[in-house]
N, CA, C and O of each residue as an XYZ file, in Angstrom:
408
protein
N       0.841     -1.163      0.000
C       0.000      0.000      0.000
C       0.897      1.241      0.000
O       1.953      1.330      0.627
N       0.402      2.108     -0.710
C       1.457      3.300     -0.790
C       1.153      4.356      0.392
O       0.269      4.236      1.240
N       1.846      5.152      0.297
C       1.790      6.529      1.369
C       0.261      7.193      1.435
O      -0.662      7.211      2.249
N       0.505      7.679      0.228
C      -0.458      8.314      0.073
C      -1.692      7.932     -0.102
O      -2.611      8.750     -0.140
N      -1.897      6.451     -0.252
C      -3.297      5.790     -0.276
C      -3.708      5.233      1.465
O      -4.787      4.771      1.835
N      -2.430      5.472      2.326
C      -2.861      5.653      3.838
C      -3.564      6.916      4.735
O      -4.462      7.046      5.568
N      -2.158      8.113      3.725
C      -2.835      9.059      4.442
C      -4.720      9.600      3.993
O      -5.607     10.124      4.667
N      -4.651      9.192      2.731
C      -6.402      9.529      2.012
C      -7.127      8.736      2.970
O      -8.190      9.033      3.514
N      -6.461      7.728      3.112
C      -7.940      6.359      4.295
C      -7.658      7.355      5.451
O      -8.663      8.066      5.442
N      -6.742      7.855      6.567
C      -6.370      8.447      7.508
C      -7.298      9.815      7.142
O      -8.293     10.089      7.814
N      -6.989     10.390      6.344
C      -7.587     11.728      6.565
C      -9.111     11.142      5.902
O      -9.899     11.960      6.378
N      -9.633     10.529      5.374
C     -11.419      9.987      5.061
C     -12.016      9.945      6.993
O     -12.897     10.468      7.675
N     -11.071      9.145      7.145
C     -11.593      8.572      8.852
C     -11.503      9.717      9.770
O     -12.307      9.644     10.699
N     -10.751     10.743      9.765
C     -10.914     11.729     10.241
C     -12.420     12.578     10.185
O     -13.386     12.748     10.928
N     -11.962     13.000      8.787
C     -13.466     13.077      8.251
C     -14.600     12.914      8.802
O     -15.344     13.861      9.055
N     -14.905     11.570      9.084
C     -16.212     10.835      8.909
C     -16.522     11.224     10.926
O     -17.543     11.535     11.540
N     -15.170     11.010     11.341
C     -15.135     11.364     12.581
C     -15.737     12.392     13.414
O     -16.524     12.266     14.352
N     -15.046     13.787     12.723
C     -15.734     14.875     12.529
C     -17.028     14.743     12.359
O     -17.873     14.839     13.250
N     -17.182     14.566     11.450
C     -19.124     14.225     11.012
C     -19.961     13.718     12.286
O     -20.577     14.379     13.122
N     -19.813     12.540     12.182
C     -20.087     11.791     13.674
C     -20.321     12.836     14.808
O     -21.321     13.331     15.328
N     -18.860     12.970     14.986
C     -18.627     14.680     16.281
C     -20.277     15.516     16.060
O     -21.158     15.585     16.917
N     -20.313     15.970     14.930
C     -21.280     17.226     14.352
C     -22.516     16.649     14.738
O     -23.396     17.195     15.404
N     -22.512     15.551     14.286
C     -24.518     15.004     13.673
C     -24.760     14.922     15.131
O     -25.277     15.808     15.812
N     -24.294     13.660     15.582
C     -24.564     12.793     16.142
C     -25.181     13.764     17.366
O     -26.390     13.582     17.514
N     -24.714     14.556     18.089
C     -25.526     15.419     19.396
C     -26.983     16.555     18.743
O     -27.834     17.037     19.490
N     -26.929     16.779     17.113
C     -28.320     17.238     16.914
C     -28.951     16.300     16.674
O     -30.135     16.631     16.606
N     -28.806     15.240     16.497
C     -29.768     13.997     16.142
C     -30.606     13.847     17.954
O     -31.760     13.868     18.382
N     -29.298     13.709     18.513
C     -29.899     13.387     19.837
C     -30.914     14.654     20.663
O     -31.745     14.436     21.545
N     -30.515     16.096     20.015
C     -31.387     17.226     20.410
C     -32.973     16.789     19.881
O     -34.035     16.472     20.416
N     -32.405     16.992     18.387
C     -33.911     16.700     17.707
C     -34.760     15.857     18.899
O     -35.697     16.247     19.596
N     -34.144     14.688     18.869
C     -35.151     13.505     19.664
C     -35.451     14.011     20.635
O     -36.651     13.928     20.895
N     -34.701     14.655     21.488
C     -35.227     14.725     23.072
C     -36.285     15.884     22.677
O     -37.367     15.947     23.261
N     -35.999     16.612     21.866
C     -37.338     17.851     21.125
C     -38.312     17.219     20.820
O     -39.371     17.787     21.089
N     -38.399     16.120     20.293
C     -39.362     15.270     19.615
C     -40.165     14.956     20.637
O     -41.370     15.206     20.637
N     -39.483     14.328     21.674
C     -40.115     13.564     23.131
C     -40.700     14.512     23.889
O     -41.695     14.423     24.607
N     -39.573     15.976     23.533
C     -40.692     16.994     24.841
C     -41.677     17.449     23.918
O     -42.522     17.960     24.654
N     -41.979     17.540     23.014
C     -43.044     17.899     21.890
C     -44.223     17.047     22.080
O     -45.364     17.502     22.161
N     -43.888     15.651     22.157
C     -45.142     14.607     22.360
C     -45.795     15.016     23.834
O     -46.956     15.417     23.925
N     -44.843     14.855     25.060
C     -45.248     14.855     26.178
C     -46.005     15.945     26.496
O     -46.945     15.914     27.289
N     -45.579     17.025     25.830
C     -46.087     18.559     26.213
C     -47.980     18.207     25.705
O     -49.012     18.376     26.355
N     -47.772     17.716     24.403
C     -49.378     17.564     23.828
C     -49.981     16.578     24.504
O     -51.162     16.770     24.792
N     -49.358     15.327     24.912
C     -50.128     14.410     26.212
C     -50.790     15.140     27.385
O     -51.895     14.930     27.887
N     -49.851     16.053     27.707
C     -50.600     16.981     28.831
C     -50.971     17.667     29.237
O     -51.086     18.029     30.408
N     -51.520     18.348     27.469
C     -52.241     19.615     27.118
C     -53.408     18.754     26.279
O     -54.047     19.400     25.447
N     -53.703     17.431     26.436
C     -54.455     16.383     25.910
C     -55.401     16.338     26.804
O     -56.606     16.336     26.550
N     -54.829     16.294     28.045
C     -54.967     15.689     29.121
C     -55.518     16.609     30.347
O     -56.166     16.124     31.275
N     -55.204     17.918     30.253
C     -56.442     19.629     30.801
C     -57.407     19.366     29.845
O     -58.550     18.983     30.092
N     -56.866     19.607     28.591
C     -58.164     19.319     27.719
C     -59.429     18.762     28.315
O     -60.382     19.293     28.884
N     -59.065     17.254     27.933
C     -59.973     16.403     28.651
C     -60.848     17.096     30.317
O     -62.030     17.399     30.480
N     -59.776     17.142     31.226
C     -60.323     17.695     32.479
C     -61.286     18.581     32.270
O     -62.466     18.279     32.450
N     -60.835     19.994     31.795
C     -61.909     20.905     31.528
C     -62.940     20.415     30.912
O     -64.036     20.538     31.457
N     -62.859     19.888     29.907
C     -64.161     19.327     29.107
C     -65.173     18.931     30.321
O     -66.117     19.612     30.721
N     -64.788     17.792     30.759
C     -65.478     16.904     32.179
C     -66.046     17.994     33.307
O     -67.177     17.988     33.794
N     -65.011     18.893     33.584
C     -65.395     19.467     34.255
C     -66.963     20.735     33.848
O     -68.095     20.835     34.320
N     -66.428     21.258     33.090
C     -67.420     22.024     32.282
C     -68.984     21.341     32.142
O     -70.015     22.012     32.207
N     -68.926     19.666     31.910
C     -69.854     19.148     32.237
C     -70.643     18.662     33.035
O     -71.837     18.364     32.994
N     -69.608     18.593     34.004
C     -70.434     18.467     35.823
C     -70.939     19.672     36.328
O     -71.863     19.854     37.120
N     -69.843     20.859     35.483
C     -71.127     22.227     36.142
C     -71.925     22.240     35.419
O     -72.816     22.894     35.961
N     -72.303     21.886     34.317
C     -73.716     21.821     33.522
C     -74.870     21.030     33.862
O     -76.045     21.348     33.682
N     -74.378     19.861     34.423
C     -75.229     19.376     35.290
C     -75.759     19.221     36.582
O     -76.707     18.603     37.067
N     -74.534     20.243     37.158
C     -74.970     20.615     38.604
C     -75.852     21.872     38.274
O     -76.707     22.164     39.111
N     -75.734     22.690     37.089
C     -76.420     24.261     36.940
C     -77.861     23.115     36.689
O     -78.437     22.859     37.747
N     -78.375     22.532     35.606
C     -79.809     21.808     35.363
C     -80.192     21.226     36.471
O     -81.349     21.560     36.724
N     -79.494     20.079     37.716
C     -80.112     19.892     39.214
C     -80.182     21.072     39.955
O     -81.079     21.102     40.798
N     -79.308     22.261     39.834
C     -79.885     23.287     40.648
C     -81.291     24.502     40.160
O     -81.920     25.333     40.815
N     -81.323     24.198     39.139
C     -82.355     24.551     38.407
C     -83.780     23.614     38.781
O     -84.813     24.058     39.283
N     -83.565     22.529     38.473
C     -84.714     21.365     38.720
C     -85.154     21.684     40.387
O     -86.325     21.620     40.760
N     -84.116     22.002     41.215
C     -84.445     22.290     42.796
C     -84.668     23.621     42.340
O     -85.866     23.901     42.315
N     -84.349     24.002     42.186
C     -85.020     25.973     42.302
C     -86.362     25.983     41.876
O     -87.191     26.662     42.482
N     -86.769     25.058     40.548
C     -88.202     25.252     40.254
C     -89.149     24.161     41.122
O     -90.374     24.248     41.036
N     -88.578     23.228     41.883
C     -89.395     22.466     42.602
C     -89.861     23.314     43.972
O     -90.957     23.294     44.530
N     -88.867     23.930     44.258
C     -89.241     24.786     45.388
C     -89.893     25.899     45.527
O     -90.401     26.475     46.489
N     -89.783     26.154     44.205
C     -91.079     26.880     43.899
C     -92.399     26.690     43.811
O     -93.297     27.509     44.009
N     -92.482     25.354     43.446
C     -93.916     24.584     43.298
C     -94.312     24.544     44.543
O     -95.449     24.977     44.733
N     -93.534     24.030     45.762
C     -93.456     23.928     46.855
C     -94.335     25.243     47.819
O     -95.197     25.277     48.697
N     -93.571     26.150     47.094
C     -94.176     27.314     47.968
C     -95.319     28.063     47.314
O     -95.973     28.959     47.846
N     -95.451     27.653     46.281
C     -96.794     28.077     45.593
C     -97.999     26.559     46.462
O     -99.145     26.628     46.907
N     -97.529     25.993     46.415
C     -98.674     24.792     46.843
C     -98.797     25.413     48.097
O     -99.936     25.829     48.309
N     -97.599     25.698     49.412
C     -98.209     26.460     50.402
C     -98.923     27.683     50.383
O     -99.518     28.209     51.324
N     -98.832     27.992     49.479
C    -100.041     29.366     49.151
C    -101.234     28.954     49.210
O    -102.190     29.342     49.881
N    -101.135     28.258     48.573
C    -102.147     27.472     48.450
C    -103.278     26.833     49.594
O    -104.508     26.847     49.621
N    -102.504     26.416     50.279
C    -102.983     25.733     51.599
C    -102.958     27.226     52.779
O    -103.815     27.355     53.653
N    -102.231     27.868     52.642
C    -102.731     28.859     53.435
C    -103.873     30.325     53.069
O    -104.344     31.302     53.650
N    -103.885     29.885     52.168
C    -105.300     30.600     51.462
C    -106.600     29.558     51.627
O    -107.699     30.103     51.526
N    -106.588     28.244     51.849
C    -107.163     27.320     52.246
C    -108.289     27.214     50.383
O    -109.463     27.293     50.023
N    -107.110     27.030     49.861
C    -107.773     26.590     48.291
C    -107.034     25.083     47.808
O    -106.943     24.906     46.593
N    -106.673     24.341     48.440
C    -106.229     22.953     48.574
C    -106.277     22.438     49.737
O    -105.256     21.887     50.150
N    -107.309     22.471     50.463
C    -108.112     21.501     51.453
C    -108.207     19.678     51.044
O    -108.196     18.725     51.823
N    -108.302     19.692     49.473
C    -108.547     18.326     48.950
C    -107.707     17.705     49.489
O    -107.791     16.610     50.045
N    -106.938     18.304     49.368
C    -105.210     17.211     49.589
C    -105.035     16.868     51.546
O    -104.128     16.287     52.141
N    -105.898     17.305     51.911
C    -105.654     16.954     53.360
C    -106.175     15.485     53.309
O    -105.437     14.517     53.488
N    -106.927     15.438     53.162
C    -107.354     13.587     52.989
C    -108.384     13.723     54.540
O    -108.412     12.679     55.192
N    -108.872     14.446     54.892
C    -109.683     13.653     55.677
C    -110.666     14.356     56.011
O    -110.691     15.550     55.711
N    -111.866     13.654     56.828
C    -113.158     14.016     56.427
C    -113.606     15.349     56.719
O    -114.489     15.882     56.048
N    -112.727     16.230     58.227
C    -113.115     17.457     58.043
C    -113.087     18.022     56.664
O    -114.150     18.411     56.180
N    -112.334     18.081     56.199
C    -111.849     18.976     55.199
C    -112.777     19.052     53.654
O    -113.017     19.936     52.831
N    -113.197     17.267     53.849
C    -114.503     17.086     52.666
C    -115.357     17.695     53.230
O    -115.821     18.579     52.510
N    -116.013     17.610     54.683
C    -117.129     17.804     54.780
C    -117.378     19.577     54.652
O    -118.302     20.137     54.061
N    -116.138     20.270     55.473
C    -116.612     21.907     55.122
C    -116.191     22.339     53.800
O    -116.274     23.529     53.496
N    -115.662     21.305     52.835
C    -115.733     21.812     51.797
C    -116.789     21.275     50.510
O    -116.511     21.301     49.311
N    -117.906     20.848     51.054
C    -119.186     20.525     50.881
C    -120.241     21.109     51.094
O    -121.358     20.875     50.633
N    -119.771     22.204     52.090
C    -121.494     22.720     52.675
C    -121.553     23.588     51.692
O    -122.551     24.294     51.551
């Protein structure tokens, strides 16, 4: 093998060395970018989700507090009722048929 066909393999391997040196730590940036890129959207996936859920338990706590707000209203309209003595029926017993008979 001649001189100069050592030093060309010697200085190629250098070369490639270099290269290696260069790539090889943005390859490894990229990735760990890659990985915090995924994770970041897993757990902006993942409030997502929460809020959603959440947003829906106050929607259904606002319609049960609604359903009680208008029942209690019925409630106190029916005691109007009974204290104006215009739902006597509902007492169930015979005073109440009989003076509301005469």
């Amino acid at each position: 093998m001649s001189t100069g066909a050592i030093i060309g393999i010697a200085v190629a391997v250098v070369v490639v060395l270099v290269l290696l040196a260069l790539i090889v730590p943005r390859m490894r940036s990229r990735r760990h970018q890659r990985r915090l890129e995924a994770r970041r959207g897993e757990l902006a996936n993942r409030h997502r989700e929460e809020a959603a859920e959440q947003a829906a338990r106050a929607r259904a706590a606002e319609g049960e507090a609604k359903r009680a707000e208008a029942e209690a209203e019925l409630h106190e309209a029916r005691a109007d009722l009974h204290d104006r003595g215009l739902a006597d029926e509902e007492l169930g017993d015979r005073d109440a048929a009989r003076s509301a008979g005469r």
